[in-house]
N, C-alpha and C positions, 0 to 999 in steps of 0.2 A: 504494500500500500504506500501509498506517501501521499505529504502533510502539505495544507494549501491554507491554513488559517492557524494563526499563533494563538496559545493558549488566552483568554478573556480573563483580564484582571482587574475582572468588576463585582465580585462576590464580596463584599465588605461595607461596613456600613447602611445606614438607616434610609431608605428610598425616601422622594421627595412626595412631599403632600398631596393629595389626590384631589380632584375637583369634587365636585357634589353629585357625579351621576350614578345612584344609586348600583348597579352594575355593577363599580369599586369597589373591590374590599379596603378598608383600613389602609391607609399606605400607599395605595399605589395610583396613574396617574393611566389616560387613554393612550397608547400608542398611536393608533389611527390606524394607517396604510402603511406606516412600518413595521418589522418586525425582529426586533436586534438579536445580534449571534452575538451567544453568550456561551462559552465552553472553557472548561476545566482541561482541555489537551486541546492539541492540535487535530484539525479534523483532517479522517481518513480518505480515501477513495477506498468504496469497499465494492467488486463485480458485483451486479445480482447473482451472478454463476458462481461467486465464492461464498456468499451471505447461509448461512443457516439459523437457527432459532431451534434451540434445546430448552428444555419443563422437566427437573429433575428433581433428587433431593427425596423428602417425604409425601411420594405418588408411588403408584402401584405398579405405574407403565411406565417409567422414563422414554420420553419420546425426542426426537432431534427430526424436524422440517429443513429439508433447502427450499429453496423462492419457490418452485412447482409447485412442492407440497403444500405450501402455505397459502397460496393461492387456491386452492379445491377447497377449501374451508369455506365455512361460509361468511359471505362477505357482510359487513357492517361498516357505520359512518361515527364520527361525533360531529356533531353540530354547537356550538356554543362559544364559551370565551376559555381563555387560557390567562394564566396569571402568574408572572418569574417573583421573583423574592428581590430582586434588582430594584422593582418597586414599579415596573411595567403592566400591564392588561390588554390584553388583544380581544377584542368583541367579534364574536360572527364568523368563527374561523371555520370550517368544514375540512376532516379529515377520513380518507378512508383507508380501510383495512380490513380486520379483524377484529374480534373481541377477544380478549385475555380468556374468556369461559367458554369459548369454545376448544384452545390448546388446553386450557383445564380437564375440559370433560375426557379427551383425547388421554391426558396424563393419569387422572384419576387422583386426586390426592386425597393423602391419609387423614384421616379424622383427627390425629394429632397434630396437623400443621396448622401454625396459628399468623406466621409473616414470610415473608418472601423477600431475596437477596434478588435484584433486576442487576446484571452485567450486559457492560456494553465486548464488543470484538476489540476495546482498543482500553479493557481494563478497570474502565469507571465499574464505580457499585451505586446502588442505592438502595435503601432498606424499604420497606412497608409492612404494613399490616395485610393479611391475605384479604380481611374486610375488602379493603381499600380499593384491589382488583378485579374483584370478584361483585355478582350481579350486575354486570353492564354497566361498572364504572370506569373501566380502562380498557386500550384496546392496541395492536400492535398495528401500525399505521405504515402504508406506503407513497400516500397518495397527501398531497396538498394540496386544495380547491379546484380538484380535477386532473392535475399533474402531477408527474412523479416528486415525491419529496426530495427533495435539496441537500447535498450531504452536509452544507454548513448548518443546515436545520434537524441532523439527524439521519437523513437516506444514505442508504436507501430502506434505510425502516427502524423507525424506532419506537417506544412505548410512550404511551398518551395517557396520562392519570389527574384531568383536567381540574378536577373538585382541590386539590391539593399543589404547592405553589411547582412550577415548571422542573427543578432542579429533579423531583421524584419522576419524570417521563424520560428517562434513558434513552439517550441519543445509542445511534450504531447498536440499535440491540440485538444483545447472541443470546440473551436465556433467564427464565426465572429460576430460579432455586426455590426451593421451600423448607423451611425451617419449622421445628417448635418454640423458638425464641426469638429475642432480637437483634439484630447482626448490624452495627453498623455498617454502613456506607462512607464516600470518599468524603462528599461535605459533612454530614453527623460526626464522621471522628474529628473535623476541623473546625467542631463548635456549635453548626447548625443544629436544628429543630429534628425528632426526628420522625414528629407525623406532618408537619407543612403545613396545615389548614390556613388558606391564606384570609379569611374570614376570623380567622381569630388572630391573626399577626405570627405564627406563630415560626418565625424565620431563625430565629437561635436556641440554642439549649433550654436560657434561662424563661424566654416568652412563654 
């Protein structure tokens, strides 16, 4: 692979005030028609022909999809706004893909898995609650308003967990894991929050 965007050295500090339009959570301010690349590494080129997506860990089936296989799944959209901890909101964004519960049901997981470890192909983690994934509230995405996603924004596919602030939707993603505990991730062990709710502010340890 090789690297076309230098790591984003904008994770720090308190985002600028938000106007009044209800839509806002706490903090954060409209983008509009832009949409800022914010990354923790350098971004990849990943083929679709190289790309896979593995659901391991505490399931019954460990399963690994390349792009074919994931595409025979059935397909799904998110429609709504998205929200970074940078202190941003995107309104009306349209994504398509898949649903995280569909690779679930595929995987099977164990009645004692309580959260999930989301890795990208290029090493990031991020932690969640399996809540958080699961019932059609995340979804593994290739498509942005009709186009192939953009590898600065994550393509060629990444994970989408919109209720919860941007940093938790894994760019370049290879795989959920599932856990009985909770596992930090790359920002959680550098201080962040580690359920995100951007409705409640909830962007550092201490929030």
């Amino acid at each position: 692979m090789t690297s076309a965007v230098e790591p984003t050295r904008g994770f720090t500090g308190r985002s600028r005030a938000a106007d009044r339009d209800p839509r806002l959570p706490p903090g954060q301010y409209d983008a509009r028609d832009t949409w800022p690349v914010l990354s923790a590494e350098v971004t990849p080129t990943i083929a679709t022909e190289d790309w896979t997506f593995r659901v391991d860990g505490l399931v019954d089936g460990p399963r690994t999809w390349d792009w074919d296989a994931a595409h025979t799944l059935p397909g799904s959209e998110y429609r709504g706004d998205i929200h970074c901890v940078t202190g941003w909101s995107k309104f009306g964004v349209r994504f398509g893909g898949v649903s995280v519960d569909a690779f679930l049901e595929a995987a099977r997981p164990s009645p004692a898995a309580t959260h999930v470890v989301a890795w990208s192909h290029t090493g990031y983690a991020a932690n969640l609650p399996l809540a958080d994934v699961t019932g059609g509230r995340a979804w593994i995405v290739w498509e942005y308003d009709g186009a192939p996603l953009a590898p600065e924004h994550g393509g060629p596919a990444r994970l989408v967990v919109p209720h919860l602030y941007f940093w938790k939707s894994t760019k370049w993603i290879a795989g959920l894991r599932l856990l009985d505990h909770d596992e930090s991730g790359f920002w959680e062990q550098n201080g962040y929050h580690h359920r995100g709710n951007p409705w409640q502010e909830q962007r550092y340890a201490h929030d």
